[in-house]
mmCIF file of the protein (N, C-alpha, C, O) and its ligand, coordinates in Angstrom:
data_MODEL
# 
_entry.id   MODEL 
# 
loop_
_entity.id 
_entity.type 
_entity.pdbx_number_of_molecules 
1 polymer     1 
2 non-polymer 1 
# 
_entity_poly.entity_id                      1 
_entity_poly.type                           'polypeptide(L)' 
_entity_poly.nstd_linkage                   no 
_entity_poly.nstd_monomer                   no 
_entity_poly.pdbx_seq_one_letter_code       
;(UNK)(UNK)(UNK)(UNK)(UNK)(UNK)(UNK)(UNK)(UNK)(UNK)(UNK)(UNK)(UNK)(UNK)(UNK)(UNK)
(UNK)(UNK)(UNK)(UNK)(UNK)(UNK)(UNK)(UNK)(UNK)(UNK)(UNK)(UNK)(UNK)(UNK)(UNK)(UNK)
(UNK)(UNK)(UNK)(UNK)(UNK)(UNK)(UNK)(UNK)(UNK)(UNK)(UNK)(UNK)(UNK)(UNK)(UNK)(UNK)
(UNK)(UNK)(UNK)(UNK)(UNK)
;
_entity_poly.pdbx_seq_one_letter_code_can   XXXXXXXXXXXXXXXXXXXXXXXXXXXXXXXXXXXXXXXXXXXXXXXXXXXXX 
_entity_poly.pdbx_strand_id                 A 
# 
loop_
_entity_poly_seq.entity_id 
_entity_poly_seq.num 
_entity_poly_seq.mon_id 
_entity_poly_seq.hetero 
1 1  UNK n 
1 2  UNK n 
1 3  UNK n 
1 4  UNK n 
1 5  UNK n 
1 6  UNK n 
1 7  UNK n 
1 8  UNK n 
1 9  UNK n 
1 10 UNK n 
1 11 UNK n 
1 12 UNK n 
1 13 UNK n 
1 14 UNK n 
1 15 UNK n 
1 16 UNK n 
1 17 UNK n 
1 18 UNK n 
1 19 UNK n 
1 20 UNK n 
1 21 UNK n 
1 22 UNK n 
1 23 UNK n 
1 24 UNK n 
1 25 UNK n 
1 26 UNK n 
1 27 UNK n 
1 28 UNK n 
1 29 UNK n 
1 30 UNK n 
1 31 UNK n 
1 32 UNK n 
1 33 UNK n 
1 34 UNK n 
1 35 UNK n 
1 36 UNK n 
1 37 UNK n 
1 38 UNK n 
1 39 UNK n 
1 40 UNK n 
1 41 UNK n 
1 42 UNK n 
1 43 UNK n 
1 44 UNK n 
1 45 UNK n 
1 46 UNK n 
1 47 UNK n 
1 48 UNK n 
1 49 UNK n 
1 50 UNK n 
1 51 UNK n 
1 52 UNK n 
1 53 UNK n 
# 
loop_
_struct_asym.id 
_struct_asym.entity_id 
A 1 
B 2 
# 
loop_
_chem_comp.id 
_chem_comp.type 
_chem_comp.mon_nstd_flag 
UNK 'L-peptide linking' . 
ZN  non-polymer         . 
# 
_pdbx_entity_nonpoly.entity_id   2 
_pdbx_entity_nonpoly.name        ? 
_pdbx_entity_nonpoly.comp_id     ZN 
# 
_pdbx_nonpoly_scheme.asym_id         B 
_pdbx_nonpoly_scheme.entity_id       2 
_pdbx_nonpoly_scheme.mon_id          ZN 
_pdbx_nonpoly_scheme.ndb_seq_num     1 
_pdbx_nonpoly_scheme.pdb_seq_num     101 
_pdbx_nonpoly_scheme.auth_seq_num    101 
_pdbx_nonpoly_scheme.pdb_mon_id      ZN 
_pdbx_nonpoly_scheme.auth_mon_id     ZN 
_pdbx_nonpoly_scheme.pdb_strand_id   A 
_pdbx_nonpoly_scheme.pdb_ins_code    . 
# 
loop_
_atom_site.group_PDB 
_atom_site.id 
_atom_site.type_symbol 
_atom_site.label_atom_id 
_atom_site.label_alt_id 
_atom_site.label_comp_id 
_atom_site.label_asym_id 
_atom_site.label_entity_id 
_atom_site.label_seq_id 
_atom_site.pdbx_PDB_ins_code 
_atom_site.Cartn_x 
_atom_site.Cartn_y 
_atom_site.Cartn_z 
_atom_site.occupancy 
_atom_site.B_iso_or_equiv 
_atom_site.pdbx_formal_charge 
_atom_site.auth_seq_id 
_atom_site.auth_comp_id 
_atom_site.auth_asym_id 
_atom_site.auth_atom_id 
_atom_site.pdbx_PDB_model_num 
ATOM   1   N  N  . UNK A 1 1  ? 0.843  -1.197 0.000   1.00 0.00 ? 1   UNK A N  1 
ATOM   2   C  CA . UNK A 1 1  ? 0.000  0.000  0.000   1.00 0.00 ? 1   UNK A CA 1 
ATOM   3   C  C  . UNK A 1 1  ? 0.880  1.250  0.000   1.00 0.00 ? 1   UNK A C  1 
ATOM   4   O  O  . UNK A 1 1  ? 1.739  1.232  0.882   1.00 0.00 ? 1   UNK A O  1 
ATOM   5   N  N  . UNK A 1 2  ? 0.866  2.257  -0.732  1.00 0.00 ? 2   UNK A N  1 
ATOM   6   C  CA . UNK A 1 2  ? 1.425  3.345  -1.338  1.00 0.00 ? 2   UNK A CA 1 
ATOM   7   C  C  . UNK A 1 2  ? 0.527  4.106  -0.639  1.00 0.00 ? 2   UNK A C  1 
ATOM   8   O  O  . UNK A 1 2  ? -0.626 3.693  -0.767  1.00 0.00 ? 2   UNK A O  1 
ATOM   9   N  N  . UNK A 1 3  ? 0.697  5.445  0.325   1.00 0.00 ? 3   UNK A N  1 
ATOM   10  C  CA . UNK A 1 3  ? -0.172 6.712  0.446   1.00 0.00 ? 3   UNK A CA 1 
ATOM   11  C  C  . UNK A 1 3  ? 0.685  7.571  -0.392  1.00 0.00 ? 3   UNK A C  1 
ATOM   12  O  O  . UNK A 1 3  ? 1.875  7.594  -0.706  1.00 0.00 ? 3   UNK A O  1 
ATOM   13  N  N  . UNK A 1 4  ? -0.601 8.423  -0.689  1.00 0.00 ? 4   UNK A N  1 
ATOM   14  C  CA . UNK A 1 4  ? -0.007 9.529  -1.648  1.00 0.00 ? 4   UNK A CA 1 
ATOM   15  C  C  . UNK A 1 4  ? 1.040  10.228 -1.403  1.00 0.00 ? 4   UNK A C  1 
ATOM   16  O  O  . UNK A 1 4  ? 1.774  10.581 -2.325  1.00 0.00 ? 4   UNK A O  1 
ATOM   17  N  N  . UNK A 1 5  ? 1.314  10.580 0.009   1.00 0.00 ? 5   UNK A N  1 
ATOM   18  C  CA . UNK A 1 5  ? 2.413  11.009 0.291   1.00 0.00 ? 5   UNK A CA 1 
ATOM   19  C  C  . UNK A 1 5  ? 4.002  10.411 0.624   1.00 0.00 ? 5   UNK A C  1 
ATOM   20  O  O  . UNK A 1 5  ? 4.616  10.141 1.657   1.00 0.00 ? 5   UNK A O  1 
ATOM   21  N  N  . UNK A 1 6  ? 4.262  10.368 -0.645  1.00 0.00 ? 6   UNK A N  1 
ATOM   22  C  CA . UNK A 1 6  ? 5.673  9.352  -0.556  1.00 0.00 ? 6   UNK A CA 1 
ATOM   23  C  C  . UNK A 1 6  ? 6.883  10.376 0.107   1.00 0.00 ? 6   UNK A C  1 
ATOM   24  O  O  . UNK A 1 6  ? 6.880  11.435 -0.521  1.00 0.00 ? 6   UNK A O  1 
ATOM   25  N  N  . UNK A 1 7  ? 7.540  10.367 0.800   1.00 0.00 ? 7   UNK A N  1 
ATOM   26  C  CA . UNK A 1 7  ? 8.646  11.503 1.028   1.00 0.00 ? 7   UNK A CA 1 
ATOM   27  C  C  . UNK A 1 7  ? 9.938  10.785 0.426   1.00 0.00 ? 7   UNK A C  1 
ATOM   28  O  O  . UNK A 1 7  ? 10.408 9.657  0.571   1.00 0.00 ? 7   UNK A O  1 
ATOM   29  N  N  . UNK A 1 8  ? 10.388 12.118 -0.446  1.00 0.00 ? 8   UNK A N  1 
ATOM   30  C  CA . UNK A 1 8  ? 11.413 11.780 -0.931  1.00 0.00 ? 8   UNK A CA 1 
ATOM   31  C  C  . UNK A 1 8  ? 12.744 12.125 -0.418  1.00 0.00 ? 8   UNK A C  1 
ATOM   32  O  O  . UNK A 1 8  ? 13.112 13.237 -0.039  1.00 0.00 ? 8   UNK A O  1 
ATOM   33  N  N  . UNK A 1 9  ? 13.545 10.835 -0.461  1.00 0.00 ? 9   UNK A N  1 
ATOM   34  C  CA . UNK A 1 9  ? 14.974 11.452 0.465   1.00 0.00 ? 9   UNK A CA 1 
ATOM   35  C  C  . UNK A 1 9  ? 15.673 12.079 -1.179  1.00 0.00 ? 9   UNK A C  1 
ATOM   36  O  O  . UNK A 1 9  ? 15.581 12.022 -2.405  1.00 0.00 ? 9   UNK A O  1 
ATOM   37  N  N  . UNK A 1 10 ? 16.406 12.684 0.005   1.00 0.00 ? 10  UNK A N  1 
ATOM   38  C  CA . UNK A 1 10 ? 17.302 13.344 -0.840  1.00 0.00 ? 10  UNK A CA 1 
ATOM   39  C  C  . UNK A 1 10 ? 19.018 13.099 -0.607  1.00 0.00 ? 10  UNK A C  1 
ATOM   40  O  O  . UNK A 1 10 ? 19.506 13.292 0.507   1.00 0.00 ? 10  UNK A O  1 
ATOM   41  N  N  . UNK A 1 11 ? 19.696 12.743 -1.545  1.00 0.00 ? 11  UNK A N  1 
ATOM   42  C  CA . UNK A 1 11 ? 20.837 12.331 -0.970  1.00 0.00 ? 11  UNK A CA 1 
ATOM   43  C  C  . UNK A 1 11 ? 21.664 13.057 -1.717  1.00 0.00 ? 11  UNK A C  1 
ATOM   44  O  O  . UNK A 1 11 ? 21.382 13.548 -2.810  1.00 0.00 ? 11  UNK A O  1 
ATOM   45  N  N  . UNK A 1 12 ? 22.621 13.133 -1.185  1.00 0.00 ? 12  UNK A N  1 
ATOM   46  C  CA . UNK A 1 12 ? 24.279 14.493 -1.721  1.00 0.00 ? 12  UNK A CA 1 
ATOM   47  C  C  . UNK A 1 12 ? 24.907 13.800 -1.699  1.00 0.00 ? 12  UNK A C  1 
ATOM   48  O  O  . UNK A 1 12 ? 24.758 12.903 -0.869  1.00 0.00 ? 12  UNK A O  1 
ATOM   49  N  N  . UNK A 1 13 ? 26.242 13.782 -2.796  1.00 0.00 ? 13  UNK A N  1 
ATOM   50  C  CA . UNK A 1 13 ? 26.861 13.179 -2.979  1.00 0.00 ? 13  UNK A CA 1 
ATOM   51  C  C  . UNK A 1 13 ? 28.555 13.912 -1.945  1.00 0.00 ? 13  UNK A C  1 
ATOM   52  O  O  . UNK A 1 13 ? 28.780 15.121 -1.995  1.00 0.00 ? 13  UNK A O  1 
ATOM   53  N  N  . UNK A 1 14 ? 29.274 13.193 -1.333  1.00 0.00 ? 14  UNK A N  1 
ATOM   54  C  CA . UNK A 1 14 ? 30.196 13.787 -0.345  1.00 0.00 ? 14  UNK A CA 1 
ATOM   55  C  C  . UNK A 1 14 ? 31.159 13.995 -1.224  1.00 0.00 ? 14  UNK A C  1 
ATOM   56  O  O  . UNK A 1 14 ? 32.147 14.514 -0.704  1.00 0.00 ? 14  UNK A O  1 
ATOM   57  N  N  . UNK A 1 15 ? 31.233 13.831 -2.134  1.00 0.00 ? 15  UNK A N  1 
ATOM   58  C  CA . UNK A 1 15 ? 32.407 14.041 -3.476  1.00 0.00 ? 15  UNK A CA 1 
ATOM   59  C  C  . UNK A 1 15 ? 32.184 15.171 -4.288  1.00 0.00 ? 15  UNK A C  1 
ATOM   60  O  O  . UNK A 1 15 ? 33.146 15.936 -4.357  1.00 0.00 ? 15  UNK A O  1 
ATOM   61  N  N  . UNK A 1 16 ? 30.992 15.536 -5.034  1.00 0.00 ? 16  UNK A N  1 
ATOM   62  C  CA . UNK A 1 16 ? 31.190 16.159 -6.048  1.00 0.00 ? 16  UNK A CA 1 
ATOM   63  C  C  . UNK A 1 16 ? 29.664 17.284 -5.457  1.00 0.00 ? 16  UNK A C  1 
ATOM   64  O  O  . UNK A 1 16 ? 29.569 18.438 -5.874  1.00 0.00 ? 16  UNK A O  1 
ATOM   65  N  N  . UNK A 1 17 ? 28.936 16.862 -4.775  1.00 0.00 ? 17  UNK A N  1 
ATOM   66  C  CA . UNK A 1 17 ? 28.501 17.859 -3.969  1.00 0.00 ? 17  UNK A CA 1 
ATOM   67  C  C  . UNK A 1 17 ? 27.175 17.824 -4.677  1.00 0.00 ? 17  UNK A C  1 
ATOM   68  O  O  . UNK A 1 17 ? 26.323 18.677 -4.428  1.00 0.00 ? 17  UNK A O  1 
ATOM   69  N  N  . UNK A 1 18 ? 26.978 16.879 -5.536  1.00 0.00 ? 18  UNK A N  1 
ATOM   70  C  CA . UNK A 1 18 ? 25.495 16.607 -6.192  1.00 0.00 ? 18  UNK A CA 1 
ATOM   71  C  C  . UNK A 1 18 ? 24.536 16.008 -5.759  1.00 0.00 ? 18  UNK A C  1 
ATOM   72  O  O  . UNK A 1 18 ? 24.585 14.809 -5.487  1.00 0.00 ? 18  UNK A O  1 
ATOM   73  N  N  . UNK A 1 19 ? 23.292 16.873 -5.590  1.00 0.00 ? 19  UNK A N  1 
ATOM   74  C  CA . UNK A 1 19 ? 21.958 16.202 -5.272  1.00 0.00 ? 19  UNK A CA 1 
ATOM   75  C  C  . UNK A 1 19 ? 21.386 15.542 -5.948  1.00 0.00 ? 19  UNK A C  1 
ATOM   76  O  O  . UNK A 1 19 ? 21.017 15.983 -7.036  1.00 0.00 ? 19  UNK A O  1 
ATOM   77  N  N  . UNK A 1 20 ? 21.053 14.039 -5.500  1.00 0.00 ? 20  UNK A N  1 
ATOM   78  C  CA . UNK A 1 20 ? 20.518 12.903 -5.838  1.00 0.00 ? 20  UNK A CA 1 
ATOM   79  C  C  . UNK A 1 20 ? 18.993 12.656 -5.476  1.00 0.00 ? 20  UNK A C  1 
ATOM   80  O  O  . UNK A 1 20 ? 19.043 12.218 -4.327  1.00 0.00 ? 20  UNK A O  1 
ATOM   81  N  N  . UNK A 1 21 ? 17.778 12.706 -5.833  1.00 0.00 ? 21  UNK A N  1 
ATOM   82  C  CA . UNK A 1 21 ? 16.678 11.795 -5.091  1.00 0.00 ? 21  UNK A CA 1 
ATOM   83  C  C  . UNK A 1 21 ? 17.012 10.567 -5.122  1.00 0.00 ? 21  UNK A C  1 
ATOM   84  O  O  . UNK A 1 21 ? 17.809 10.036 -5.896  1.00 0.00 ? 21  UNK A O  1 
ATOM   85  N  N  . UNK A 1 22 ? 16.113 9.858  -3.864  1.00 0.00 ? 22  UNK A N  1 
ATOM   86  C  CA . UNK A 1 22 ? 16.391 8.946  -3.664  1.00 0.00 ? 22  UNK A CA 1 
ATOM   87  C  C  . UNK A 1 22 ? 15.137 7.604  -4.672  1.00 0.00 ? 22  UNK A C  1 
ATOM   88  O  O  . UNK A 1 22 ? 14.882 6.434  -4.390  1.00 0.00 ? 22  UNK A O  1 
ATOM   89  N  N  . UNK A 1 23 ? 14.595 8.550  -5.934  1.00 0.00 ? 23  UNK A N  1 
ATOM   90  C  CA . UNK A 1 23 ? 13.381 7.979  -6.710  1.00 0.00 ? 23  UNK A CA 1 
ATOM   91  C  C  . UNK A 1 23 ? 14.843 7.594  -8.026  1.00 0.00 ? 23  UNK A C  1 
ATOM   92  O  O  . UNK A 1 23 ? 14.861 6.616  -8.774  1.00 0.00 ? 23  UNK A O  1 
ATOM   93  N  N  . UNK A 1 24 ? 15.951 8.739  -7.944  1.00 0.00 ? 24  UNK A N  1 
ATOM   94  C  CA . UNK A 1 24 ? 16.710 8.639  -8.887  1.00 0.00 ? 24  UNK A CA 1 
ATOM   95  C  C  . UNK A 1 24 ? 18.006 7.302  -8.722  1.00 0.00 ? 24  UNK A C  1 
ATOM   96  O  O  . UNK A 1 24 ? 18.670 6.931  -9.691  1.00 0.00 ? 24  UNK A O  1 
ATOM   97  N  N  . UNK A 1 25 ? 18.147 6.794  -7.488  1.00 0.00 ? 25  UNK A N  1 
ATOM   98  C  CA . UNK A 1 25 ? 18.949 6.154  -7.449  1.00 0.00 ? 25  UNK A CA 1 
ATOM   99  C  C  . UNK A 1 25 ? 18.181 4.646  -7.612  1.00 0.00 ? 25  UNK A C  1 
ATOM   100 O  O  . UNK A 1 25 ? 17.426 4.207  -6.744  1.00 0.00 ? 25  UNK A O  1 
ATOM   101 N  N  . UNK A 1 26 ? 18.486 3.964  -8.810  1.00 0.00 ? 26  UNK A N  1 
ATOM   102 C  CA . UNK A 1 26 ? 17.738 2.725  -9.130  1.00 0.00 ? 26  UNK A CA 1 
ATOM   103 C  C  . UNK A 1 26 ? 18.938 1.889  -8.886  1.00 0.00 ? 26  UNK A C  1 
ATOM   104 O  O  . UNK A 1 26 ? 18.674 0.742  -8.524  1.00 0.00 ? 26  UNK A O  1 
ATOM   105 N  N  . UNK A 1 27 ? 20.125 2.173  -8.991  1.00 0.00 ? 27  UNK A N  1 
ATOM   106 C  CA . UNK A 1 27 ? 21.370 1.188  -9.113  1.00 0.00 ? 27  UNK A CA 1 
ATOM   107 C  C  . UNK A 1 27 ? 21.996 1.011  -7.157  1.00 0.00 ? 27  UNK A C  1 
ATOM   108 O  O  . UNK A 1 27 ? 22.887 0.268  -6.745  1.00 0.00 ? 27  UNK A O  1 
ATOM   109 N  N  . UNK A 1 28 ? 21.404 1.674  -6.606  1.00 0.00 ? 28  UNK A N  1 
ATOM   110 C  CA . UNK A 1 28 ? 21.653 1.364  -5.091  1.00 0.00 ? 28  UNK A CA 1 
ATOM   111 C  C  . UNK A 1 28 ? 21.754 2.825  -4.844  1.00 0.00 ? 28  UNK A C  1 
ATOM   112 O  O  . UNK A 1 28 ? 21.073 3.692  -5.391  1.00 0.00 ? 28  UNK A O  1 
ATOM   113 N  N  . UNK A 1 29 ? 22.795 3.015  -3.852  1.00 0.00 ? 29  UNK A N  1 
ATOM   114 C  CA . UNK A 1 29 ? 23.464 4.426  -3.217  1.00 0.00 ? 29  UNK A CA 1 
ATOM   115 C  C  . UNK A 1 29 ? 24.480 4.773  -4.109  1.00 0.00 ? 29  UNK A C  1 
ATOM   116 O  O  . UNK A 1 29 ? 25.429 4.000  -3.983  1.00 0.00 ? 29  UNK A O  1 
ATOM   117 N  N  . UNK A 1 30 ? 24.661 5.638  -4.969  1.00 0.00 ? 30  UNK A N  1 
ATOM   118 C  CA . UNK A 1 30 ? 25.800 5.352  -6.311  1.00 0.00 ? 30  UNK A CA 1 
ATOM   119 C  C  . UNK A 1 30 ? 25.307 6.997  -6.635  1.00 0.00 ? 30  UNK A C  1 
ATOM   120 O  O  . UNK A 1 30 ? 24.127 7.150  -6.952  1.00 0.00 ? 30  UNK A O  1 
ATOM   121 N  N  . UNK A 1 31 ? 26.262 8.303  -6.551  1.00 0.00 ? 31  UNK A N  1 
ATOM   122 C  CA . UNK A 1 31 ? 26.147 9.428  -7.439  1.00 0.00 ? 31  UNK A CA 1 
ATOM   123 C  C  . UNK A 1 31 ? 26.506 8.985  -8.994  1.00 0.00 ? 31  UNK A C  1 
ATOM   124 O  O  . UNK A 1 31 ? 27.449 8.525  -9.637  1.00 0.00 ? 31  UNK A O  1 
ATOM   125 N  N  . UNK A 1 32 ? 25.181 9.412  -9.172  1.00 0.00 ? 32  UNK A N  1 
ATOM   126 C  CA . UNK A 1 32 ? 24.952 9.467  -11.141 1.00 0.00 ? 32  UNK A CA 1 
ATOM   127 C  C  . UNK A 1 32 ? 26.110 10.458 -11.777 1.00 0.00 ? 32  UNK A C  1 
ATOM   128 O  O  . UNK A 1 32 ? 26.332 10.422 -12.987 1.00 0.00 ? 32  UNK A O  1 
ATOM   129 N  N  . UNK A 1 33 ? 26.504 10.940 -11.301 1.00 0.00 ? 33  UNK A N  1 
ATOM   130 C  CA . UNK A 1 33 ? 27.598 11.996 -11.542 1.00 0.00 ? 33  UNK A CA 1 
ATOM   131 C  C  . UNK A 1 33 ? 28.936 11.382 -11.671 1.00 0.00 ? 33  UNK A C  1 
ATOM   132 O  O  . UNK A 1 33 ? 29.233 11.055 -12.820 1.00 0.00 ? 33  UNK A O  1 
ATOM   133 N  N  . UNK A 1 34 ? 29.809 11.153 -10.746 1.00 0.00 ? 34  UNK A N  1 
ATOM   134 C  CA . UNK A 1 34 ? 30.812 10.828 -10.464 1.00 0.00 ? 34  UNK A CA 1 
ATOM   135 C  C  . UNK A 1 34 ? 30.892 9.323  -9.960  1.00 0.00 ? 34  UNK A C  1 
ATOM   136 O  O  . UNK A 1 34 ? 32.001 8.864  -9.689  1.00 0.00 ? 34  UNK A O  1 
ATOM   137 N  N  . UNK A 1 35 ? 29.832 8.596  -9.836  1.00 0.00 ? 35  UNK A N  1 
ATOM   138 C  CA . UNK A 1 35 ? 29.919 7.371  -9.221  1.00 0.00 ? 35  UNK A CA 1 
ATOM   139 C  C  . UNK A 1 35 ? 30.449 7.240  -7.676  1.00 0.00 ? 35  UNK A C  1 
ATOM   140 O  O  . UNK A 1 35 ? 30.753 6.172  -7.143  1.00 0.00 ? 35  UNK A O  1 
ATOM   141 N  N  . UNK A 1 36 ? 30.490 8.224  -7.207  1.00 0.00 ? 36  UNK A N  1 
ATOM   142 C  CA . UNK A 1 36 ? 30.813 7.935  -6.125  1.00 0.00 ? 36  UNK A CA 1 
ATOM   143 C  C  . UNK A 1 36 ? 29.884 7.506  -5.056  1.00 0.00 ? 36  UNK A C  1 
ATOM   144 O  O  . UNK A 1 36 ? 28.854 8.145  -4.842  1.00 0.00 ? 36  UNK A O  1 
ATOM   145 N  N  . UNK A 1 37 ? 30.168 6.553  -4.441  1.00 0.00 ? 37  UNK A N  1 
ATOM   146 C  CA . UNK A 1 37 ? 29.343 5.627  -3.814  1.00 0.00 ? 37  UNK A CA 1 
ATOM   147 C  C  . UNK A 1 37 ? 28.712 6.399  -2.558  1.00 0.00 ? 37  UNK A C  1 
ATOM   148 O  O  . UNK A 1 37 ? 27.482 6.428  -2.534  1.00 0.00 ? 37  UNK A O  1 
ATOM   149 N  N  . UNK A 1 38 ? 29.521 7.139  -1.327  1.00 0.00 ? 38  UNK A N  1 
ATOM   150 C  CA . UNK A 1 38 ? 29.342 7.436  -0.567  1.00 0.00 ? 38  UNK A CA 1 
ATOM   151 C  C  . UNK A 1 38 ? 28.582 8.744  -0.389  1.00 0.00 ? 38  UNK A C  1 
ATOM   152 O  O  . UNK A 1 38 ? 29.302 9.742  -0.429  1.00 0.00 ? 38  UNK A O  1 
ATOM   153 N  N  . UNK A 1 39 ? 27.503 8.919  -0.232  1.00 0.00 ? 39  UNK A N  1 
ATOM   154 C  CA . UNK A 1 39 ? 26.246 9.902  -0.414  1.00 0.00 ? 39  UNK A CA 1 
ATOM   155 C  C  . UNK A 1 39 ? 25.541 9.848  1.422   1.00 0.00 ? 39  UNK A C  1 
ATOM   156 O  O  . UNK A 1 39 ? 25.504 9.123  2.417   1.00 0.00 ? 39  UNK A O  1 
ATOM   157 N  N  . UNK A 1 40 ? 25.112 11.116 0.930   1.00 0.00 ? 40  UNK A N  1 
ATOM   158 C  CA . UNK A 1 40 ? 24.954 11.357 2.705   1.00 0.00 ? 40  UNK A CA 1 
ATOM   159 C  C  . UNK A 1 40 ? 23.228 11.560 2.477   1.00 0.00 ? 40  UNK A C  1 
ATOM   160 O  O  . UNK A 1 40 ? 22.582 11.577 1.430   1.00 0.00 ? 40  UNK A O  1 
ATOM   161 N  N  . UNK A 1 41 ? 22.664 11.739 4.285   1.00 0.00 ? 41  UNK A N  1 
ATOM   162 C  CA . UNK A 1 41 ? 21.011 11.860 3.363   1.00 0.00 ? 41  UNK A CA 1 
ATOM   163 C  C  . UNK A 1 41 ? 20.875 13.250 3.598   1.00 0.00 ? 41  UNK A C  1 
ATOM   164 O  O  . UNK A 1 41 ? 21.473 13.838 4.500   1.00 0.00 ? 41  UNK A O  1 
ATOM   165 N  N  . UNK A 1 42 ? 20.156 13.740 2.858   1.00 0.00 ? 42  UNK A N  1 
ATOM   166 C  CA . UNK A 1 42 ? 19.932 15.787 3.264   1.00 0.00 ? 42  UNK A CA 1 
ATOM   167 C  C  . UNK A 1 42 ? 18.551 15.624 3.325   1.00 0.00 ? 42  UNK A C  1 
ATOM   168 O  O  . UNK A 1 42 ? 17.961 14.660 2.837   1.00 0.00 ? 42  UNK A O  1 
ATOM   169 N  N  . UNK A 1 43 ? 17.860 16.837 4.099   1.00 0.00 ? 43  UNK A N  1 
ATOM   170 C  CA . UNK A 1 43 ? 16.101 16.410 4.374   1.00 0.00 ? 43  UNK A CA 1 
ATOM   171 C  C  . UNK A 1 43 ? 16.748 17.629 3.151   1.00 0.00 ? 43  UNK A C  1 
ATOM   172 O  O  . UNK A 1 43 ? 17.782 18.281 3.010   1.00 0.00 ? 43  UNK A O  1 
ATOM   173 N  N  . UNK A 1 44 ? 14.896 17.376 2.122   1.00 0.00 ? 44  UNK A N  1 
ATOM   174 C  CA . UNK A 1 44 ? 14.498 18.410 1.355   1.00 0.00 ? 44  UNK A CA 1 
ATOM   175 C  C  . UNK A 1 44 ? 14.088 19.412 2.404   1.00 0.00 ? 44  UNK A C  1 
ATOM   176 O  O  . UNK A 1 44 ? 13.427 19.260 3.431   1.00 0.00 ? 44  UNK A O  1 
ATOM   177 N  N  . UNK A 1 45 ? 14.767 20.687 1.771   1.00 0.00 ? 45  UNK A N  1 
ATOM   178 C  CA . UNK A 1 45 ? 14.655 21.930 1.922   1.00 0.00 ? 45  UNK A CA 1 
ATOM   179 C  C  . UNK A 1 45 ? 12.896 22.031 2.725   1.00 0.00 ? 45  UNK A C  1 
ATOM   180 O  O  . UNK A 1 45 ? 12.000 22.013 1.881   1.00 0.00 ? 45  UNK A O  1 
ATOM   181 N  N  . UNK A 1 46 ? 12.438 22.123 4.138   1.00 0.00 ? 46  UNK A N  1 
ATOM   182 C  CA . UNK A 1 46 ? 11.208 22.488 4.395   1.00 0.00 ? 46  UNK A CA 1 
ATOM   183 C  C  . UNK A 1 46 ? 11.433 24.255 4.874   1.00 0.00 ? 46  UNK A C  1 
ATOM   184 O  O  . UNK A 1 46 ? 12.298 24.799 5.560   1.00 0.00 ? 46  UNK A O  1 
ATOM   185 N  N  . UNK A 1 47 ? 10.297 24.755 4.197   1.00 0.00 ? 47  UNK A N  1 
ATOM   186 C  CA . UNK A 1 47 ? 10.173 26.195 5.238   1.00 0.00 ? 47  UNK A CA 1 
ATOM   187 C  C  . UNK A 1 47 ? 9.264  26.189 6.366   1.00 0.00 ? 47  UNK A C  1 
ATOM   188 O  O  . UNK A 1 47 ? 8.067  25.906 6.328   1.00 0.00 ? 47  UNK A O  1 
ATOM   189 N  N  . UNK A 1 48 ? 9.964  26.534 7.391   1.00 0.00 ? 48  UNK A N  1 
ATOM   190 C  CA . UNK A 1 48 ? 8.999  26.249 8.417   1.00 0.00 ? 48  UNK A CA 1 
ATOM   191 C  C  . UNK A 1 48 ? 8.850  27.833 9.059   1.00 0.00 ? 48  UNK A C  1 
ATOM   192 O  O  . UNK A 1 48 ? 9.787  28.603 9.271   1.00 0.00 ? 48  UNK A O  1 
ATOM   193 N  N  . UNK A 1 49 ? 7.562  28.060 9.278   1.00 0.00 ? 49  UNK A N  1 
ATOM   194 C  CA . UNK A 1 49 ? 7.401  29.696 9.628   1.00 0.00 ? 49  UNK A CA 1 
ATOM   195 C  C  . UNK A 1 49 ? 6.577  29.698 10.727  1.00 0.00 ? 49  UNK A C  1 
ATOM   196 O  O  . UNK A 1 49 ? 5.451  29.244 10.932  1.00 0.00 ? 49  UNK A O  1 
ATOM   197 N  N  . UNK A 1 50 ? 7.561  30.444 11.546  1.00 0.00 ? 50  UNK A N  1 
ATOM   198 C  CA . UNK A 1 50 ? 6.412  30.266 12.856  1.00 0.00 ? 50  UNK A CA 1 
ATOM   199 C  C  . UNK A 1 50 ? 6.361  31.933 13.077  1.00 0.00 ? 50  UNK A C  1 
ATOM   200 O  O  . UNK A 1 50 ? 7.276  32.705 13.364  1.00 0.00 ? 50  UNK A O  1 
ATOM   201 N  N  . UNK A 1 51 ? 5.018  32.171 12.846  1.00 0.00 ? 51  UNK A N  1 
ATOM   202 C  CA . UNK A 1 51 ? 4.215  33.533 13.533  1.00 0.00 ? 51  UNK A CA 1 
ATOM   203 C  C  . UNK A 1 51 ? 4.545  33.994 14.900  1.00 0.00 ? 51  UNK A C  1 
ATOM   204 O  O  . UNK A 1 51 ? 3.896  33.659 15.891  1.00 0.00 ? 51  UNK A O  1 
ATOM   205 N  N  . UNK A 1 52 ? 5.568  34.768 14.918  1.00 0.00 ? 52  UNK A N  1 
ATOM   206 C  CA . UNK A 1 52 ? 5.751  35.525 16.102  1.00 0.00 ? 52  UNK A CA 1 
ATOM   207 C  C  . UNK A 1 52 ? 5.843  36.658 15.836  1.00 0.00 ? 52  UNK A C  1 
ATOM   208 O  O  . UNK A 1 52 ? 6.442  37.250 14.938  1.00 0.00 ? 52  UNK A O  1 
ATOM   209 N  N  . UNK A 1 53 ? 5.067  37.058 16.856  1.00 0.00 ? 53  UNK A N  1 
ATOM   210 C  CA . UNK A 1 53 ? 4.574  38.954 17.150  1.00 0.00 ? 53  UNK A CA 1 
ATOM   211 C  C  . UNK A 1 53 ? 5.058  38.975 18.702  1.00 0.00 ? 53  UNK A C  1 
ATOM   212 O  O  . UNK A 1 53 ? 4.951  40.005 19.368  1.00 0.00 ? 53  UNK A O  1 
HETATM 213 ZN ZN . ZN  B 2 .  ? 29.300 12.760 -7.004  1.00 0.00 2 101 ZN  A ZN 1 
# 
């Protein structure tokens, strides 16, 4: 069962500094870029705004 809300990781590559989804990595943990294996996880960018007066 799939809910609509899938969250997507996001992974950086510690080498070449490229953002990966984690919908894009079909071959394992592997930057499409440089091949470099070792990729870290980054949360997507949330804005979080909290109303203070
Ligand atoms: Zn890379």
């Amino acid at each position: 069962m799939s809910d609509g809300e899938e969250q997507a990781l996001i992974y950086q590559c510690v080498r070449c500094g490229a953002t990966v989804k984690s919908s894009e990595l079909e071959l394992g943990i592997r930057c499409p870029y440089c091949r470099y294996r070792v990729l870290k996880k980054v949360r997507p960018p949330v804005i979080k705004r909290v109303l203070a007066r």
